[in-house]
C-alpha positions as CSV (number, residue, x, y, z in Angstrom):
1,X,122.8,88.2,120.3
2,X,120.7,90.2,118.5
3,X,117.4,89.6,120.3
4,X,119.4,91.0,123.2
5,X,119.9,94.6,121.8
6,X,119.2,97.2,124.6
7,X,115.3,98.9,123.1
8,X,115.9,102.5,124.5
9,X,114.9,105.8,123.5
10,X,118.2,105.8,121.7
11,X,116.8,103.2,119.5
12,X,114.7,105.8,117.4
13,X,115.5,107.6,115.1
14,X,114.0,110.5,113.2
15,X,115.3,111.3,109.8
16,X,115.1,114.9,108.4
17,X,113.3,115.1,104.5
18,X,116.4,114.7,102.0
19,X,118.0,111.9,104.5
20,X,114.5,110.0,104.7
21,X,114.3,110.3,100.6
22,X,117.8,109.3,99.9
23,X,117.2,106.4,102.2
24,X,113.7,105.1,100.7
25,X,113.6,106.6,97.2
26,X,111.5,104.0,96.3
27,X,109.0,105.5,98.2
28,X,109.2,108.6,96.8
29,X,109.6,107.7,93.1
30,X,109.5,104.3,92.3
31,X,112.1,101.6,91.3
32,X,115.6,103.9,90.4
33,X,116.8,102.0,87.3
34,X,119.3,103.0,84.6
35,X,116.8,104.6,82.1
36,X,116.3,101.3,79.9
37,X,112.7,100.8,81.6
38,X,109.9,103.8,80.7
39,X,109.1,103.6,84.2
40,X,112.8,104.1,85.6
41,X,113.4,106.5,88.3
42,X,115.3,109.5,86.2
43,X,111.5,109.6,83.9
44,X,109.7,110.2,87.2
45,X,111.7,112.8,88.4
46,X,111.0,114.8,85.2
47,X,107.4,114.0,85.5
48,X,107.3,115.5,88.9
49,X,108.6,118.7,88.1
50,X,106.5,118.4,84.9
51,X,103.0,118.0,86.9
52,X,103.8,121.2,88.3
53,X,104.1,123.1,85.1
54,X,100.8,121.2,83.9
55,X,99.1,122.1,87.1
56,X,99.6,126.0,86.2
57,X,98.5,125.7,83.1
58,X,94.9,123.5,84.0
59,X,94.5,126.4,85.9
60,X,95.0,128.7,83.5
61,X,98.1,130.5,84.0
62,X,100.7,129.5,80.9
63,X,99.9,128.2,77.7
64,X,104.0,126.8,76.6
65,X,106.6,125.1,78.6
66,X,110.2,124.7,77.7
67,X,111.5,121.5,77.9
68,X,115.8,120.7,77.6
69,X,117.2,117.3,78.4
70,X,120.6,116.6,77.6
71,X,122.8,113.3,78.7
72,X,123.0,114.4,82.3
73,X,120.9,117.7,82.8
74,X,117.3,118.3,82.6
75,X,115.9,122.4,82.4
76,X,112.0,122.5,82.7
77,X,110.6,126.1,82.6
78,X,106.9,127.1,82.4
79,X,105.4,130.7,81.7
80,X,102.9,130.4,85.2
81,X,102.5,132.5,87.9
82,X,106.0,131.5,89.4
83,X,106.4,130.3,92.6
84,X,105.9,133.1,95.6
85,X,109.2,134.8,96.0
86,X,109.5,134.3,99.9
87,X,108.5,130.6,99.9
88,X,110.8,129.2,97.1
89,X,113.1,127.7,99.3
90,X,110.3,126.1,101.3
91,X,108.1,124.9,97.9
92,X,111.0,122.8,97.0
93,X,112.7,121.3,100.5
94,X,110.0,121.5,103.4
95,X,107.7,118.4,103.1
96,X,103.8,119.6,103.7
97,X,104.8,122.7,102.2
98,X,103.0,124.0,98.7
99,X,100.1,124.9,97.1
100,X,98.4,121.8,96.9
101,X,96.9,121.4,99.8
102,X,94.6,124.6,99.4
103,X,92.1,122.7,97.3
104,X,90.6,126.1,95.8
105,X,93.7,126.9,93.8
106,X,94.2,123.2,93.0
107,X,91.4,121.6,92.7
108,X,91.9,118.1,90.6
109,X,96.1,118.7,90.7
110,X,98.2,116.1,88.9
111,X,101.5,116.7,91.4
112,X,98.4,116.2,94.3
113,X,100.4,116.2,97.3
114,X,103.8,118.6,96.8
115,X,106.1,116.0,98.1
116,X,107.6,115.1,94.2
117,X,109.6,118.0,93.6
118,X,111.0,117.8,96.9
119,X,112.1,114.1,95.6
120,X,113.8,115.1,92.6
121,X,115.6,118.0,94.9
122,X,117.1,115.5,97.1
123,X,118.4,112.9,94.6
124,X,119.9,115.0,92.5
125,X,123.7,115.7,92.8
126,X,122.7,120.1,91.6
127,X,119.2,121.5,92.1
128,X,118.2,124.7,90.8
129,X,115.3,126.6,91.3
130,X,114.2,130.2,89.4
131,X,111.1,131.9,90.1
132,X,110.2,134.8,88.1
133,X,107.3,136.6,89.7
134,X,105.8,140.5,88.6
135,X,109.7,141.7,87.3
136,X,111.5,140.0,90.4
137,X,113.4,137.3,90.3
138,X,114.5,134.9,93.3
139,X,117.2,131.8,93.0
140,X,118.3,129.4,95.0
141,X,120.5,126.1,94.8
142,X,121.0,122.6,96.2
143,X,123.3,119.3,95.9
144,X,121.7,116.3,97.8
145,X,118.9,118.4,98.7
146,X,121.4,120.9,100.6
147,X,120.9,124.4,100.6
148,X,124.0,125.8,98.8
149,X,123.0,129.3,97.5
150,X,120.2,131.2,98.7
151,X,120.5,134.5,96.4
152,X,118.9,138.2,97.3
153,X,115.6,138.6,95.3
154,X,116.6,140.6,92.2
155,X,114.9,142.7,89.5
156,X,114.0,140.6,86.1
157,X,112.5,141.5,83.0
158,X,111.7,137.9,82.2
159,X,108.3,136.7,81.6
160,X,106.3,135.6,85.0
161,X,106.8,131.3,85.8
162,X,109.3,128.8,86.7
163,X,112.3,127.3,85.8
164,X,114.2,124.0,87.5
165,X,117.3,122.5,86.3
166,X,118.6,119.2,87.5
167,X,121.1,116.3,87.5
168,X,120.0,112.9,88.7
169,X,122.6,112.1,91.8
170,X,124.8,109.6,89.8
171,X,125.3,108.0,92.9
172,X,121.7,107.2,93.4
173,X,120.7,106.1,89.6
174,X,124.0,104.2,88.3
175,X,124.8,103.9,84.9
176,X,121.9,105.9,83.8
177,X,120.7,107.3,80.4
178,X,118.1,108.8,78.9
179,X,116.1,107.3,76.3
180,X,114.5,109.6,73.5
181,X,111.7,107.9,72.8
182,X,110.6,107.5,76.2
183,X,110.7,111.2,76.9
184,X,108.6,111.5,74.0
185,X,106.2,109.2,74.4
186,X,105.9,111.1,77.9
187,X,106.1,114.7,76.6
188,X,103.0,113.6,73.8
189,X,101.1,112.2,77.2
190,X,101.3,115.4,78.2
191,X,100.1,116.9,75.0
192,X,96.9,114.9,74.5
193,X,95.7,115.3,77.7
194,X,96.2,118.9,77.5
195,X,95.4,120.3,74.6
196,X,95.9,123.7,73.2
197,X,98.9,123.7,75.5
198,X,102.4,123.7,73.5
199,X,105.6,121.9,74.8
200,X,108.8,122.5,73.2
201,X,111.4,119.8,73.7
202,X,114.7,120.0,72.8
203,X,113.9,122.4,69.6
204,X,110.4,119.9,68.9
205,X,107.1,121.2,69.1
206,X,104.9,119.2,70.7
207,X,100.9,120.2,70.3
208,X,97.8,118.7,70.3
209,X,94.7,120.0,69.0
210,X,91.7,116.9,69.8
211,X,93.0,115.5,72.6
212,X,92.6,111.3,73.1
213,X,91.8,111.6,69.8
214,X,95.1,112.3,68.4
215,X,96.8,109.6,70.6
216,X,94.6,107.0,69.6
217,X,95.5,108.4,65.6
218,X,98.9,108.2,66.4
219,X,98.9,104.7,68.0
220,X,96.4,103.1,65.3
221,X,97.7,104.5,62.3
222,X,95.7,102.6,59.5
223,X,95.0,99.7,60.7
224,X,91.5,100.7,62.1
225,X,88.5,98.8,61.7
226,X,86.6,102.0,62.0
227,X,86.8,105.7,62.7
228,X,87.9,106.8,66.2
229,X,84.8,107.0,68.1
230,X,85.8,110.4,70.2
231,X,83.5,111.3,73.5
232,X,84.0,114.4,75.9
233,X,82.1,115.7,79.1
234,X,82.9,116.9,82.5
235,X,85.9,115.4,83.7
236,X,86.4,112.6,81.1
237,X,87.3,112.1,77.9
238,X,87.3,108.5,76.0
239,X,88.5,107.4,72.5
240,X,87.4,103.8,71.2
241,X,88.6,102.1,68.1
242,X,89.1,98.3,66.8
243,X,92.1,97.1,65.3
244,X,93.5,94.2,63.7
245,X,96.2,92.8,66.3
246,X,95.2,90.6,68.9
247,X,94.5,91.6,72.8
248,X,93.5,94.5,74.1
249,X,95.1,98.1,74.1
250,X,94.1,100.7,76.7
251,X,95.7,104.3,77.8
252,X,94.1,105.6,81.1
253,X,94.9,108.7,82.9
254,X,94.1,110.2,86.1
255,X,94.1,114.3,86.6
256,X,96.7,113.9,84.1
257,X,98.8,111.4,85.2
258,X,99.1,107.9,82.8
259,X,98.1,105.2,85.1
260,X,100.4,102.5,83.3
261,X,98.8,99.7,86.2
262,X,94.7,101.1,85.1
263,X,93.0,101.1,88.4
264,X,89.3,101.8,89.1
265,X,88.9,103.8,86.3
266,X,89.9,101.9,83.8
267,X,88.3,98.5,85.2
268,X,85.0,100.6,85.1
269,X,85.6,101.7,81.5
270,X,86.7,98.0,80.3
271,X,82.9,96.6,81.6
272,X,81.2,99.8,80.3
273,X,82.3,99.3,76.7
274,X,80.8,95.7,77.1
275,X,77.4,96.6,79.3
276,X,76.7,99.9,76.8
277,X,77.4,97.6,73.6
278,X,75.3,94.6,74.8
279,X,72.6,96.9,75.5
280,X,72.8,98.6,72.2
281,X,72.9,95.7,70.1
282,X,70.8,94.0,72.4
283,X,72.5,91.1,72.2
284,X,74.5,88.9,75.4
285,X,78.3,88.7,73.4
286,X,81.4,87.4,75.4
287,X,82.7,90.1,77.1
288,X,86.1,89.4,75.5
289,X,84.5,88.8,71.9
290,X,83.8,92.6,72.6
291,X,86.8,93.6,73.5
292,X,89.5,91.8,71.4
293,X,91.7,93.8,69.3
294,X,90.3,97.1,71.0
295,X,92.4,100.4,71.4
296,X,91.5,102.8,73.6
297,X,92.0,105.9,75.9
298,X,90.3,106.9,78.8
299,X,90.8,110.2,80.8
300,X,89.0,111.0,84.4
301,X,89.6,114.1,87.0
302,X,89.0,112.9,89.8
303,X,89.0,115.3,93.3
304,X,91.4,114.3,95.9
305,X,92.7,111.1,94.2
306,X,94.1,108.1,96.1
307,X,96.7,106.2,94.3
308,X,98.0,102.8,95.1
309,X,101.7,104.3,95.5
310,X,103.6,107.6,95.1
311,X,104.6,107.0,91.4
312,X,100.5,107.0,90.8
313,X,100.4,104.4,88.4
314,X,97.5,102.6,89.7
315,X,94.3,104.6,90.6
316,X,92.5,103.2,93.8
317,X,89.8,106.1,94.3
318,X,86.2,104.4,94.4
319,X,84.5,107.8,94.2
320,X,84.7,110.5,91.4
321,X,85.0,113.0,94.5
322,X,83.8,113.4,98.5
323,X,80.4,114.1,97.2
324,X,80.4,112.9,93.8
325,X,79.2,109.4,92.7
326,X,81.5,105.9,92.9
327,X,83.9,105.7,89.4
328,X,81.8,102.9,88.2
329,X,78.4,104.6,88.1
330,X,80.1,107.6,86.9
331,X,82.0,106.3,84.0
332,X,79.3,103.6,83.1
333,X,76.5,106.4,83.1
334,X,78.7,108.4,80.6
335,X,79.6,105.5,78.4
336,X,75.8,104.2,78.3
337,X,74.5,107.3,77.3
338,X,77.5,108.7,74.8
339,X,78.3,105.8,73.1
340,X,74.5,104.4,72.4
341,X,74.2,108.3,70.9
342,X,77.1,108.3,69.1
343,X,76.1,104.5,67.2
344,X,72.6,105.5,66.6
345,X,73.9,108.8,64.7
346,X,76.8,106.7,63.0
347,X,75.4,103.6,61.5
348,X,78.4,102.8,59.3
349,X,80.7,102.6,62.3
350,X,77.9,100.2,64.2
351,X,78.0,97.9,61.5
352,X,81.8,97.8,61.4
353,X,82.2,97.3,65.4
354,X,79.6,94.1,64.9
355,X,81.6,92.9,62.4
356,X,84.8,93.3,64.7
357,X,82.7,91.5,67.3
358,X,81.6,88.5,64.7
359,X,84.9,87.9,63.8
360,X,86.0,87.5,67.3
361,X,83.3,85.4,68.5
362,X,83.9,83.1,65.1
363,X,87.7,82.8,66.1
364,X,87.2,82.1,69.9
365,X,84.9,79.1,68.8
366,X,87.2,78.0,66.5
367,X,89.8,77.3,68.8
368,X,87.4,76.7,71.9
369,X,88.2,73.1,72.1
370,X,92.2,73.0,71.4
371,X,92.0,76.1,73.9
372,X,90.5,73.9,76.9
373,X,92.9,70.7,76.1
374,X,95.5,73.0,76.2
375,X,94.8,74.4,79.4
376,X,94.5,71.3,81.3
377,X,98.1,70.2,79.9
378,X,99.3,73.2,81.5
379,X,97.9,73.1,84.9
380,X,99.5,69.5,84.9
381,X,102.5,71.2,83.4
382,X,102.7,73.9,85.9
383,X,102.7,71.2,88.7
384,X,105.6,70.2,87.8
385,X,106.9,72.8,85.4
386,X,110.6,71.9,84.3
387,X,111.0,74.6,81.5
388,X,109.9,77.3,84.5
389,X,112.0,77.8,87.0
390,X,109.9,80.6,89.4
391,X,111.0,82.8,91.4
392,X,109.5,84.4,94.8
393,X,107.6,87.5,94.0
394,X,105.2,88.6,91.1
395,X,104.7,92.1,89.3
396,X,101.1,91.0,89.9
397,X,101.2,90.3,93.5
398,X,99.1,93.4,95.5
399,X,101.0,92.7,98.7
400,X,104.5,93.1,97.2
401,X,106.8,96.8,97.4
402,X,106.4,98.4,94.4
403,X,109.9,98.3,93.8
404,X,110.6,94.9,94.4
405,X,107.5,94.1,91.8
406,X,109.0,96.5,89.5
407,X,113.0,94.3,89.7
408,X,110.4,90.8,88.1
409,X,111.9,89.4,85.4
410,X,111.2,86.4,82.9
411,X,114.7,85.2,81.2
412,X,113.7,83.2,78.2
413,X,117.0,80.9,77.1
414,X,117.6,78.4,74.7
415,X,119.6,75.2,75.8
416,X,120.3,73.7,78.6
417,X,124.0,75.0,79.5
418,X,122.6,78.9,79.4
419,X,119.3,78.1,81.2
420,X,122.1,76.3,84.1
421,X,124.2,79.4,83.9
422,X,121.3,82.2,84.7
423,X,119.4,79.4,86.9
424,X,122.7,79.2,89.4
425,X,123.1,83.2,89.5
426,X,120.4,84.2,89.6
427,X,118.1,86.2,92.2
428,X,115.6,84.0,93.3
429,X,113.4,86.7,94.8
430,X,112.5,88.6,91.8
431,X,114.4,86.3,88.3
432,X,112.6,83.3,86.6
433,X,114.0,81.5,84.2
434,X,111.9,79.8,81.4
435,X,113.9,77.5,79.1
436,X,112.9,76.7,75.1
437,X,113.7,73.3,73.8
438,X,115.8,74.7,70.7
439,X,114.5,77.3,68.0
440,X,111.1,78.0,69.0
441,X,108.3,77.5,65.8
442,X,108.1,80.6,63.2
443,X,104.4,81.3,64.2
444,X,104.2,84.3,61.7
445,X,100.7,84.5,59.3
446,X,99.2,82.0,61.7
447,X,96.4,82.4,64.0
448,X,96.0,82.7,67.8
449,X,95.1,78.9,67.6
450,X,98.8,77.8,67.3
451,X,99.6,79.3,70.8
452,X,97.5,76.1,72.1
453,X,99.0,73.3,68.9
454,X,102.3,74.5,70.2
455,X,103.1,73.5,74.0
456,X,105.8,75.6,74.3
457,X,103.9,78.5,73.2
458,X,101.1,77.9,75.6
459,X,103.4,77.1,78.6
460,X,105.4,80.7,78.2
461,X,101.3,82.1,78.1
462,X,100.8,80.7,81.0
463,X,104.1,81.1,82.6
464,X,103.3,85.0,82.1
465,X,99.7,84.8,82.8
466,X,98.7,86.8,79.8
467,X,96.1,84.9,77.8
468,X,93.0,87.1,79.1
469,X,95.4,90.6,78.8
470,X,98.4,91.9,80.0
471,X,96.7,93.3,83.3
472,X,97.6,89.8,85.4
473,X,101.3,89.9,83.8
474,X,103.5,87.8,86.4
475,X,106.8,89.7,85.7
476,X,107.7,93.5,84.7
477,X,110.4,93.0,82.2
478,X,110.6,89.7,79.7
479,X,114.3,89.0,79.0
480,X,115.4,87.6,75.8
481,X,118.7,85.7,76.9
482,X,120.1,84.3,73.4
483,X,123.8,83.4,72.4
484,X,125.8,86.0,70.4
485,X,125.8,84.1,67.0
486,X,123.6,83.5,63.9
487,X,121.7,81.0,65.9
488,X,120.7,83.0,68.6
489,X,120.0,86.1,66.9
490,X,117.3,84.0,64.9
491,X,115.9,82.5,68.1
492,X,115.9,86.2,69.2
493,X,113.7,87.0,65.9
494,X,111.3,84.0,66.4
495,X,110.8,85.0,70.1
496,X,109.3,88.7,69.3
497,X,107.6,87.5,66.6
498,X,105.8,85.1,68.9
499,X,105.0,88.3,71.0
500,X,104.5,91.1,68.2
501,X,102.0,88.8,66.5
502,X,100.0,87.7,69.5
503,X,100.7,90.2,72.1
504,X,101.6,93.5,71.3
505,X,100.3,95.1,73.5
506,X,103.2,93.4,76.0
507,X,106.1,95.3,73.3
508,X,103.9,98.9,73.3
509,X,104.0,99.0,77.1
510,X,107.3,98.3,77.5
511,X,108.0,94.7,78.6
512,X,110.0,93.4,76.3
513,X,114.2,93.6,76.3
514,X,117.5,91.9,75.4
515,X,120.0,90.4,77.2
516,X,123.2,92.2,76.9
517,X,126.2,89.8,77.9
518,X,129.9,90.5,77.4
519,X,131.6,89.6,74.2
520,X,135.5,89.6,76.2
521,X,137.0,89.1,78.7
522,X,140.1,90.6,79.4
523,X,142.2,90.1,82.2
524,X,145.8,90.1,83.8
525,X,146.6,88.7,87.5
526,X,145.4,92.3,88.9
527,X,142.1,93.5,86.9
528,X,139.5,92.2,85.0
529,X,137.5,93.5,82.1
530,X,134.2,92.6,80.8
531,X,133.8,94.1,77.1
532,X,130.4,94.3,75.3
533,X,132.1,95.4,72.0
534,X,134.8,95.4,70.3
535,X,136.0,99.3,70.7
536,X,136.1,98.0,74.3
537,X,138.0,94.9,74.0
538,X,141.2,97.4,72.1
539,X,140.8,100.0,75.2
540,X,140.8,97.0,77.5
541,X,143.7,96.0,76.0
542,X,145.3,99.3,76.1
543,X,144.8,99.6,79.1
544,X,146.1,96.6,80.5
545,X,149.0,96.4,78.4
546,X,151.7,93.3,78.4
547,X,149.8,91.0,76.4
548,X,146.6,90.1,78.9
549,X,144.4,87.0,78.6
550,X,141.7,87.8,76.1
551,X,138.6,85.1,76.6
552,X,135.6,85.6,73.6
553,X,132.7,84.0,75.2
554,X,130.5,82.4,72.0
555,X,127.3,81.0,74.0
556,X,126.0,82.1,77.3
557,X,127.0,78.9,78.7
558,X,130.5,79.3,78.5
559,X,130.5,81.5,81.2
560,X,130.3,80.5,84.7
561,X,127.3,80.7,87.0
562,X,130.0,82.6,89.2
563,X,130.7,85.3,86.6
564,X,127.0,85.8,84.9
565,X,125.9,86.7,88.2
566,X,127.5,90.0,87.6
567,X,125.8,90.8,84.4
568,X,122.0,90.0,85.7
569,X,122.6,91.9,88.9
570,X,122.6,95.0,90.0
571,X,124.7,96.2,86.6
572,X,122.6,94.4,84.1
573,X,122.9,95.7,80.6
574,X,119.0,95.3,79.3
575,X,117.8,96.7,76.0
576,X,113.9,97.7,75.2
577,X,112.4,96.7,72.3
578,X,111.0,99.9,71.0
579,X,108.4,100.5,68.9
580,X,108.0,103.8,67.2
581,X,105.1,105.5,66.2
582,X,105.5,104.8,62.3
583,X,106.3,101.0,63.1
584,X,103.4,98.6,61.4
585,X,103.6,95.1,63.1
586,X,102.6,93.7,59.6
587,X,104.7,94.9,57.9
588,X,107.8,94.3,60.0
589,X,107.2,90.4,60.5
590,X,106.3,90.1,57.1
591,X,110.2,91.6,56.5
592,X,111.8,89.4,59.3
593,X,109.7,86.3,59.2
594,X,108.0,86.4,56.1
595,X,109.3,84.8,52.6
596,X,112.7,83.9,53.0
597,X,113.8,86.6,50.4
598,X,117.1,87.7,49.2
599,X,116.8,90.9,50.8
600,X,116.1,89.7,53.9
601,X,119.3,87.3,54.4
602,X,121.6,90.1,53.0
603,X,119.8,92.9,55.8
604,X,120.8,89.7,58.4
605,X,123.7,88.7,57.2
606,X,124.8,92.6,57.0
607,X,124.0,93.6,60.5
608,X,125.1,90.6,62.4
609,X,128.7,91.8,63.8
610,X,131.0,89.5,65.1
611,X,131.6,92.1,68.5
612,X,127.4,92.7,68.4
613,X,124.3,91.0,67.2
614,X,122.6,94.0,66.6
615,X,119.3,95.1,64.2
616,X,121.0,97.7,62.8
617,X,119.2,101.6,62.3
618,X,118.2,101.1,58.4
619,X,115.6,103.2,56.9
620,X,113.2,100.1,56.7
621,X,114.0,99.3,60.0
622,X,111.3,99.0,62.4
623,X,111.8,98.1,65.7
624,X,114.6,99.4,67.2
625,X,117.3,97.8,69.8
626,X,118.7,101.0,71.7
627,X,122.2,100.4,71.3
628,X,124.4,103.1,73.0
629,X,127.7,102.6,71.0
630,X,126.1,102.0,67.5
631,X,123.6,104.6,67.7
């Protein structure tokens, strides 16, 4: 028996660095992923060696970095100082080795403790590290996070800096890809928050002149409700606007780093915008009259930052620094006194922000009463929920890994036989299933006040936990789960209108995918092959030659609990819903959902394959399924 195992010295057992990684890489980095989610393992790893290059630069040494990422290989090399010749090897496989320790030369770092790049060195299947340093050069290279090649220190008459190239350890992150816009989006991060400093990726300049200011331009476009309200000072930097949508819409960094999860800092900035506006106006408003439909970006440096995991995306620092003041006094003190100064001098924006604030308090009242009739019918409803089937842990839970957190998912199906299918295969830890009736209600042009009129509506709010804000969300990725016919393509379509028009802010970060299943099976009595297209259903074929069994499943419910398991486990195909910087939510639902025009049903009707629903890459396209074969 087990409980009888001999405890002896024997028993422990110290791993060296590259073993402990490869064994715990969430630890290190996160959840490992295939690339589909923007917080995947393969995007951290390029952050980490990216803080570095950002580090040397805040400290003034290198104004460009050189970015290259192809389908397997990633080259990052900055124009810094270059790490010191004789402790390259050491900088990038001895853990409690580097220069961020000696606060002096680092003093508000973004890679903060040295360990990431140690990380990326150990899963990846080839490492490579160049330092160029005063006309000498110095290489070395690793598989695994093995020493392979340590070469003689030579002469160079490159510029002074680093350079790392990389392959993710296939083993390690299966299947994976990398997603364009997600490096983007990162490499911009990096632009805003740094500005004056030029990044070229892949032959694309990447620059940024005002900082926050230029983010929030980029994610508001037009639909503004006033000019950016832009405020800097020592170690912080905020940009405010209202918009149109509902919910609320925040970017927070730490010393650089995007804190996707907010933290202390951003908690502190959400009740400053309310205390400094109540004070100015001096008037009591709901707290969420004053925040509705805001958009905004908040930067800190903070000394010695604690973070509530290694990937750093939630900030848990109380105090601005070992001697400075707590977070909240500091960022409340900036906001009160900035933003009062900056709506005296600018009357015209004052009056449009109360106007913002009006309208929100009108709309709240409006639906006040359906809002609290609605609620009670879903705590009943929850009690005995028969559309939610839960599962054991929440991407909102504090005492959860942060990889487990990061595997929640929400499958939305329609009908009973799919909703059986996922429900019977699915992992109970970390997959719920929430089932719709039949075509969920076309809720475009109406107001917030149909999410309560329509049960359903209100019962997926509630199943996610998003009504006051995305911050409580209940599960990382929401699944779309719809047959592969005209049907469910529409259902598809009525579902993201449901969350473009009332929750954006859910799509921009990221949450919201679709269900790839197979299209074919193909089989003979020895193999069997799942094909999500057609090309693959011929080389199947090919393959298995002699006339196999060819199965085309229609509706998810034709396949068995037995088989599906396979395509929601540890293979899943997901697909983010991406939306891109010149996408207007307007007018894209006003395309799909709006007047049932002409247009419309030919753009459907054209880009509905019989081997792939897919929304097709058209000019007018907006919102774009990554789809690997059709790209």
């Amino acid at each position: 028996m087990a409980g009888n195992a001999q405890y002896t010295e024997d028993s422990i057992k110290s791993l060296d660095w590259r073993e402990h990684i490869r064994l715990r890489p969430g630890m290190y980095i996160g959840k490992l992923g295939d690339g589909s989610a923007q917080d995947d393992g393969i995007y951290v790893l390029v952050k980490e060696i990216l803080d570095n290059s950002i580090d040397e630069h805040m400290m003034g040494h290198g104004r460009t970095i050189d970015i290259k990422i192809s389908e397997l290989k990633v080259e990052v090399r900055d124009y810094g100082r270059g790490i010191p010749l004789g402790k390259v090897i050491d900088c990038v496989s001895k853990i409690n080795t580097g220069g961020k320790y000696d606060s002096g030369a680092f003093q508000k770092s973004v890679g903060l403790n040295g360990v990431g790049t140690k990380a990326v060195n150990a899963l990846s299947d080839f490492f490579k590290v160049q330092s160029y340093r005063e006309g000498q050069c110095k290489v070395a290279l690793f598989e695994k996070g093995i020493l392979i090649e340590d070469r003689e220190v030579v002469k160079s008459s490159e510029r002074n800096g680093t350079k790392i190239t990389f392959s993710p350890d296939a083993s390690v992150f299966k299947n994976y890809h990398f997603i364009p816009e997600y490096l983007e989006n990162q490499i911009w991060n990096y632009a805003f928050l740094n500005a004056g400093l030029t990044i070229n990726y892949n032959g694309k300049k990447f620059f940024s002149e005002r900082g926050l200011y230029d983010l929030l331009d980029r994610k508001v476009d037009d639909d503004r409700r006033y000019p950016i309200i832009h405020l800097k000072g020592n170690d912080i930097e905020v940009a405010i606007t209202h918009s149109n949508q509902y919910g609320e819409e925040y970017y927070s960094f730490v010393n650089g780093q995007f804190t996707t999860q907010g933290g202390t800092h951003l908690a502190a900035f959400r009740e400053a915008i309310v205390k400094s506006i109540r004070e100015f106006y001096k008037k009591d408003y709901d707290a969420s009259d004053i925040r509705q439909s805001v958009v905004a970006s908040i930067a800190v440096r903070v000394q010695e930052p604690v973070f509530e995991s290694q990937t750093k995306t939630k900030l848990g620092s109380q105090n601005i620094g070992p001697d400075g003041p707590t977070l909240r006094t500091f960022v409340n003190d900036f906001i009160k006194t900035e933003l009062d100064n900056y709506l005296h001098k600018n009357p015209e924006t004052a009056n449009a922000l109360l106007k913002r604030i009006l309208q929100s308090e009108r709309e709240r009242k409006e639906i006040s009463g359906i809002k609290k009739l609605a609620n009670e019918r879903a705590k009943k409803a929850n009690l005995h929920n028969k559309k939610l089937r839960d599962c054991r842990v929440h991407y909102d839970d504090p005492k959860a890994a942060e990889d487990v957190k990061s595997e929640t998912m929400l499958f939305i199906t329609e009908g009973d036989s799919a909703s059986g299918s996922i429900t019977k295969s699915r992992n109970v830890q970390t997959q719920a299933v929430f089932s719709l009736r039949g075509k969920p209600l076309n809720c475009y042009g109406m107001t917030k006040k149909v999410v309560y009129e329509n049960e359903e509506f209100n019962l997926l709010q509630h199943a996610l936990n998003i009504e006051d804000g995305i911050e409580n969300l209940r599960y990382r990725k929401i699944v779309i789960a719809t047959d592969a016919d005209v049907d469910g393509m529409h259902i598809r379509l009525l579902i993201m209108t449901y969350f473009l028009q009332f929750f954006p802010d859910l799509v921009k970060n990221g949450h919201l995918y679709i269900l790839e299943t197979p299209l074919f099976r193909v089989r003979n009595k020895k193999e069997t092959i799942y094909c999500y297209s057609d090309e693959e259903r011929q080389r199947a074929i090919q393959k298995l030659g002699n006339k196999p069994e060819i199965t085309r499943f229609k509706g998810l419910g034709e396949i068995s609990p037995g088989e599906f398991g396979g395509f929601i486990g540890e293979d899943i195909k997901l697909e983010p819903i991406i939306l891109r910087k010149e996408t207007k939510i307007a007018d894209l639902l006003s395309f799909y959902m709006g007047k049932n025009t002409p247009t419309r049903q030919n753009f459907i009707i054209d880009n509905l394959k019989i081997e792939k629903d897919i929304i097709n890459d058209e000019p007018n396209r907006e919102v774009e399924v990554k789809e690997q074969e059709t790209a």
